[in-house]
TIFIRO-816144 format. One line per 10 residues: their letters; for each residue x, y, z of C-alpha. Coordinates in steps of 0.05 Angstrom, whole numbers. Example, Ala and Ser with C-alpha at 12.3 -4.5 7.8 and 13.67 -1.06 7.14 Angstrom:
// residues 2
as = 246 -90 156  273 -21 143 $
// end
This chain:
// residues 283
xxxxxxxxxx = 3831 1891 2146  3785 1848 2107  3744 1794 2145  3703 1740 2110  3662 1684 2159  3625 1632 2124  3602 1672 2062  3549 1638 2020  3513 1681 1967  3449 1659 1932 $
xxxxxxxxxx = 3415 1671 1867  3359 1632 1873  3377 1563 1865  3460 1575 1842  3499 1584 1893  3557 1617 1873  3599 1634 1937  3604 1569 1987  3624 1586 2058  3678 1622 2043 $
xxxxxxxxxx = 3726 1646 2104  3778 1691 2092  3832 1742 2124  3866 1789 2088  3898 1829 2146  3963 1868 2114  3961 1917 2060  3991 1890 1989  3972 1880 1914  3923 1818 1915 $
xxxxxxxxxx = 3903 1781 1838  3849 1741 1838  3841 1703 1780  3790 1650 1771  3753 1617 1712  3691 1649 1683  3640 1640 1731  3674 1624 1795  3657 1673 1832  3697 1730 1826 $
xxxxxxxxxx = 3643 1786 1812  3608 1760 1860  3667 1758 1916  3684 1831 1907  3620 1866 1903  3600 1831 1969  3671 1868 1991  3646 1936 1963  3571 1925 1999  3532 1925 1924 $
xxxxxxxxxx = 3501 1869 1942  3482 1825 2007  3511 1763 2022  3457 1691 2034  3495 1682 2099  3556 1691 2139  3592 1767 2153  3638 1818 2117  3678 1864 2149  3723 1913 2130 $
xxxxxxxxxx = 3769 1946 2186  3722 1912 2236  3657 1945 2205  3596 1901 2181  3592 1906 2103  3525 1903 2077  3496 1947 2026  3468 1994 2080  3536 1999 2098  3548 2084 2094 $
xxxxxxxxxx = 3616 2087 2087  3649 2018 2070  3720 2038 2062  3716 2008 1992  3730 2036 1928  3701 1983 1867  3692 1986 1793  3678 1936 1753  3676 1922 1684  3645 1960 1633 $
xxxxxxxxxx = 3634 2006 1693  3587 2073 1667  3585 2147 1675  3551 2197 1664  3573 2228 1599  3623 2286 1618  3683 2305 1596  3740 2259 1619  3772 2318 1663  3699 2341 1694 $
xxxxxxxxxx = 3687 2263 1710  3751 2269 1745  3739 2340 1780  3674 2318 1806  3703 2248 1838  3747 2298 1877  3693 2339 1898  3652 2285 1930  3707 2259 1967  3760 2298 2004 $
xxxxxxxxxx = 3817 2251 2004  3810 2244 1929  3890 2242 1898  3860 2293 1840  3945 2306 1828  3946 2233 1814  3892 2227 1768  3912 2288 1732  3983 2259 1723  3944 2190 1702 $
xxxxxxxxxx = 3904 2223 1651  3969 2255 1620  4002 2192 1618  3957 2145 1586  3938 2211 1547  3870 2208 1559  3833 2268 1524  3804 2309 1573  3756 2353 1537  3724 2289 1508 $
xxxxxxxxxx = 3668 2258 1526  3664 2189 1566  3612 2152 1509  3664 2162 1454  3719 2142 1485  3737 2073 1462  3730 2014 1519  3797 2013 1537  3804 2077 1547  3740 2071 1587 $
xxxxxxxxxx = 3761 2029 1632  3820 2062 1650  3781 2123 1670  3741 2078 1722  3809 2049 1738  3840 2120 1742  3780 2142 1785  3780 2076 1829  3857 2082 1847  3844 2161 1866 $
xxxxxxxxxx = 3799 2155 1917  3853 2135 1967  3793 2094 1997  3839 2036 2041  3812 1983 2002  3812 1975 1931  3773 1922 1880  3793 1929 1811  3751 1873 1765  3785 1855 1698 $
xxxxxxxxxx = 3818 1924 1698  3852 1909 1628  3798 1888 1594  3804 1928 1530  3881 1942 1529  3937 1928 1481  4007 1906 1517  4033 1976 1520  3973 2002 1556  3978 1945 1608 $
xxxxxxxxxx = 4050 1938 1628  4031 2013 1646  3968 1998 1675  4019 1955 1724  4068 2008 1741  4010 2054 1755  3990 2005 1796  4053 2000 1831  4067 2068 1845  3996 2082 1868 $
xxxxxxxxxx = 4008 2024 1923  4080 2063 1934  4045 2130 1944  3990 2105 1990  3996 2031 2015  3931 1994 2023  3898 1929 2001  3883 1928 1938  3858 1866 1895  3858 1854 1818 $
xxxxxxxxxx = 3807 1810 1786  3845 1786 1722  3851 1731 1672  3931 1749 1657  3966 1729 1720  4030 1729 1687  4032 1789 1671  4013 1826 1736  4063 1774 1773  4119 1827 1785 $
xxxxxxxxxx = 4067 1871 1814  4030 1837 1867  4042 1796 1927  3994 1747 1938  3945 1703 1902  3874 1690 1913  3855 1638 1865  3777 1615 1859  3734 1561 1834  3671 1544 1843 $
xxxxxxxxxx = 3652 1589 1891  3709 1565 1936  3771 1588 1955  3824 1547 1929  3886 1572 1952  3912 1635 1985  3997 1648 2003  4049 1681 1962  4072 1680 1898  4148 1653 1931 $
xxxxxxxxxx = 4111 1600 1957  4084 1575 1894  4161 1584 1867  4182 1541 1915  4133 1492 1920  4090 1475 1851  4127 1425 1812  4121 1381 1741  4154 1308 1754  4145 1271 1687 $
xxxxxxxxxx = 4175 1207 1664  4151 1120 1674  4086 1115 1704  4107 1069 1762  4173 1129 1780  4124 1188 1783  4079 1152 1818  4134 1126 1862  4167 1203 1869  4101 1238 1885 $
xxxxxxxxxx = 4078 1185 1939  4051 1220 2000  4059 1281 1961  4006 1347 1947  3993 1324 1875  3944 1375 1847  3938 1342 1778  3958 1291 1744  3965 1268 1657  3976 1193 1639 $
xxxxxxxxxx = 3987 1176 1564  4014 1100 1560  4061 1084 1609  4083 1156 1622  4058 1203 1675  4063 1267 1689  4049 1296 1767  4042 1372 1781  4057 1377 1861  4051 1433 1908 $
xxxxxxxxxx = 4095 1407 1962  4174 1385 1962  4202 1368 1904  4216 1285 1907  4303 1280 1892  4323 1281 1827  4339 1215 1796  4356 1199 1716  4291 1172 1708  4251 1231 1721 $
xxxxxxxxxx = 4244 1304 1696  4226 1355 1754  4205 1426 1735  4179 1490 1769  4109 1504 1746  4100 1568 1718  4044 1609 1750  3994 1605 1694  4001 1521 1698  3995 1527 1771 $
xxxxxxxxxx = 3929 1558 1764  3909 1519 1715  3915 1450 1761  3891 1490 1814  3830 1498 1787  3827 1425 1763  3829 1435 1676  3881 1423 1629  3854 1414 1560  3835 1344 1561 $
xxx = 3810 1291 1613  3838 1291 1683  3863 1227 1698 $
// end
């Protein structure tokens, strides 16, 4: 559904996408977290054709995206995403005009449950509630791919465990691909199915989130054990203090013996090796 070959992308001298190649070919909720600055933004509005890639090719259901694309198949907002300044409902009524598969029901629904006014206008709404208009707008299109980047900036907890159900049972309704840019993996973890993290303009890893529960690790205890457990191991990162070591591993876990502690990694600390920081040094 989503072919990447070799993307690069440019801006002048920083290059912030490196050759990246990458198949998403099933529909499913994607996250794609990433530090500030690794790419992210970048990533998904080559997707959505805003922008032209340096080199390599972008296809979406085996049509070249660039941004002369006509119809891309892609449905983006980003950010502190701006309209023009209607009332909420109009904004809504006039996304549906434009496009004839718009899910206007849905929206309506959407705009009654996060009680979104709709006789106000979009500039004094405040920027959560903005963004969940884009979002609102974004998920109606029932385009068959869908880029949503840092859709909860601006929301308290309530408003984002229901940004997730949304989420859900918009995917239920229509199935497609669909990828969130976020910063709060844990939170979105019961929603989606896969994980795209990036650094540096790479792609680091790419599988499930039951991989990750059965594979990332934390094997702590003497220097000279860990390093003895995790021998020919995946060790993604790695903390020394003294003569005590601890090994984060995506791979199988070494046996347990009473000199060392072995513990599943949590999904935030498995990003957070993956994308090689951890507070202090690296060792």
């Amino acid at each position: 559904m989503i072919e990447l070959k070799q993307v690069t992308k440019q801006y002048g001298q920083a290059t912030v996408l490196k050759n990246i190649t990458l198949s998403i070919d099933e529909p499913g909720i994607y996250c794609l977290p990433g530090r500030n600055g690794a790419g992210k933004t970048t990533l998904l509005k080559s997707i959505a054709g805003y922008q032209n890639v340096s080199s390599g090719t972008i296809q979406v259901d085996g049509k070249t995206i660039t941004t002369s694309t006509l119809d891309t198949g892609v449905s983006y907002i980003e950010n502190f995403a701006k309209h023009f300044n209607l009332p909420v409902q109009k904004l809504l009524r006039i996304a549906s005009e434009v496009n004839p598969n718009y899910d206007y029901d849905f929206a309506l629904e959407m705009m009654e449950r996060f009680e979104l006014e709709g006789k106000k206008k979009f500039r004094h709404l405040s920027l959560g509630m903005k963004t969940m208009v884009s979002t609102i707008i974004c998920l109606a299109s029932n385009k068959e791919v869908i880029l949503l980047d840092e859709p909860v900036l601006g929301f308290d907890a309530i408003m984002r465990v229901e940004f997730y159900d949304m989420l859900a049972e918009s995917f239920q309704k229509h199935p497609r691909t669909i990828i969130v840019s976020t910063h709060i993996i844990e939170e979105i973890a019961k929603t989606i199915q896969k994980l795209i993290i990036i650094d540096k303009g790479r792609i680091r890893f790419f599988d499930t989130l039951q991989s990750i529960q059965t594979n990332a690790f934390c094997i702590s205890g003497l220097q000279k054990d860990v390093e003895a457990a995790t021998q020919n191991r995946n060790v993604i990162g790695q903390d020394i203090v003294g003569g005590l070591a601890t090994s984060y591993i995506f791979d199988n876990p070494p046996a347990q013996t009473g000199s060392l502690e072995i513990h599943p990694l949590s999904l935030q600390d498995f990003f957070i090796q993956m994308v090689g920081h951890k507070g202090g040094a690296k060792k």
